[in-house]
N, C-alpha and C positions, 0 to 999 in steps of 0.2 A: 708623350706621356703627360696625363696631366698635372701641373702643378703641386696641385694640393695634396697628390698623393707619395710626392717626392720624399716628405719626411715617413713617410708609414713605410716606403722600399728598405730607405735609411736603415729604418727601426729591425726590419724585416733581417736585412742582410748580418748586421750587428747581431741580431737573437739565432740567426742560426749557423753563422761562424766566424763572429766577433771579425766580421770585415767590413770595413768606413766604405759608400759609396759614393758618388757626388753624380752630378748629372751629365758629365760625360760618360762616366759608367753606365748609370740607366738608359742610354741610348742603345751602348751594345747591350745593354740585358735585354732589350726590345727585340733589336735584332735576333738575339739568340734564340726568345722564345717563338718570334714567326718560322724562324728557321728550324727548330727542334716540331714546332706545330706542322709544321709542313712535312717534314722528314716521317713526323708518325704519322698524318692522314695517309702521304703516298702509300706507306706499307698495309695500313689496315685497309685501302684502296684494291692493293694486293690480294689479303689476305680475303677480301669478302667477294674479288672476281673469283678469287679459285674456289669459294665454294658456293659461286652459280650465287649472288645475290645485288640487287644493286641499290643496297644501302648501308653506308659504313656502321658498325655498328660497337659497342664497348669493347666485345669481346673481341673485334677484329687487332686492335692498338696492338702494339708489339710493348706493354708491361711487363718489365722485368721484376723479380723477385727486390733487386734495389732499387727501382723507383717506385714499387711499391708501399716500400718502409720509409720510401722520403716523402711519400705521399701522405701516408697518417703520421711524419712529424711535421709537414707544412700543417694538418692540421689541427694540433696542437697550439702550434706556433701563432696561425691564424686567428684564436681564440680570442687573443688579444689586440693581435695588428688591424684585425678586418680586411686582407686582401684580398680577397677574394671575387667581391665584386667588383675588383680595378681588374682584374684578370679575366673577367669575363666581356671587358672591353677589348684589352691590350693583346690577348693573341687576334690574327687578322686570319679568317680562314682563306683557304688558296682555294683558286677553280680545279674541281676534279672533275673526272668522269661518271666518278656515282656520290648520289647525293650522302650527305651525312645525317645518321640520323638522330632524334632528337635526344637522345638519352645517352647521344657521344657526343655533342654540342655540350650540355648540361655537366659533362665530368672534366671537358675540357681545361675547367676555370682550375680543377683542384690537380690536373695530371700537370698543369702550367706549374704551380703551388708546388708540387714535388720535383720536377725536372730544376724550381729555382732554391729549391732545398740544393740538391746536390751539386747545382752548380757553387755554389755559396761554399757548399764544404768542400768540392774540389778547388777551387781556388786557395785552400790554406791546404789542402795536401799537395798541390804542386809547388808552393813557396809555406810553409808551416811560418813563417815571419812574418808575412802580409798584414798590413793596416790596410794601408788604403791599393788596391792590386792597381798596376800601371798596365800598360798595351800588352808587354811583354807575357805577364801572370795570364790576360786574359786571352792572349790567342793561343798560350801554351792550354789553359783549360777548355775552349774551346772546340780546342784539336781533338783531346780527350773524348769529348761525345761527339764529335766528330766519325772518331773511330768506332763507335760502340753505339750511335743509332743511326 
């Protein structure tokens, strides 16, 4: 991650649930987002062989009703921070079978934005305490979407 954008995650993680990051954190948050990026290309991979097409397309992602509302408060929150185009760096797309196309490359940046919303506030719903979250807060939150994408 680059440097310069370590105080904007800071900023980011603090404005949407008052939780302190430092740079061991933003490595797992790297991790989490290639890994969550990965996990939804496979499925909308899925979803656009079953209906005979071979290019991933918006409508194929598996968008939930709540990462859709964490989606338009990352961008809210973005308004101010600018992440956005760090996000369009930081997810790493995986090799698939069909290509992705360009108008799901293009929402990537804000579906990253809202999966780091909710990460953000599941880390204070599984410790409501949390300042700064330790290993412990983040593989219990990580498990969490884990299970559920």
């Amino acid at each position: 991650m680059v440097l310069m954008a370590v105080p904007r995650f800071e900023r980011f993680f603090r404005s949407a649930a008052g939780v302190d990051v430092d740079k061991n954190d933003l490595r797992r948050y790297g991790d989490f987002v290639n890994d969550k990026v990965h996990d939804l290309l496979v499925m909308g991979q899925a979803h656009a062989k079953a209906n005979r097409r071979d290019v991933i397309e918006p409508s194929d992602l598996p968008v939930t009703k709540g990462l859709q509302e964490s989606i338009h408060r990352f961008r809210s929150l973005d308004e101010d921070i600018e992440l956005k185009p760090i996000l369009e760096q930081l997810a790493k797309l995986p090799p698939l079978d069909l290509s992705i196309g360009e108008e799901t490359v293009g929402r990537l940046p804000e579906i990253v934005g809202g999966l780091s919303v909710a990460l953000a506030q599941t880390l204070k719903i599984v410790d409501p305490d949390v300042k700064n979250p330790a290993t412990e807060q983040w593989e219990r939150t990580m498990s969490v979407f884990d299970l559920l994408l």
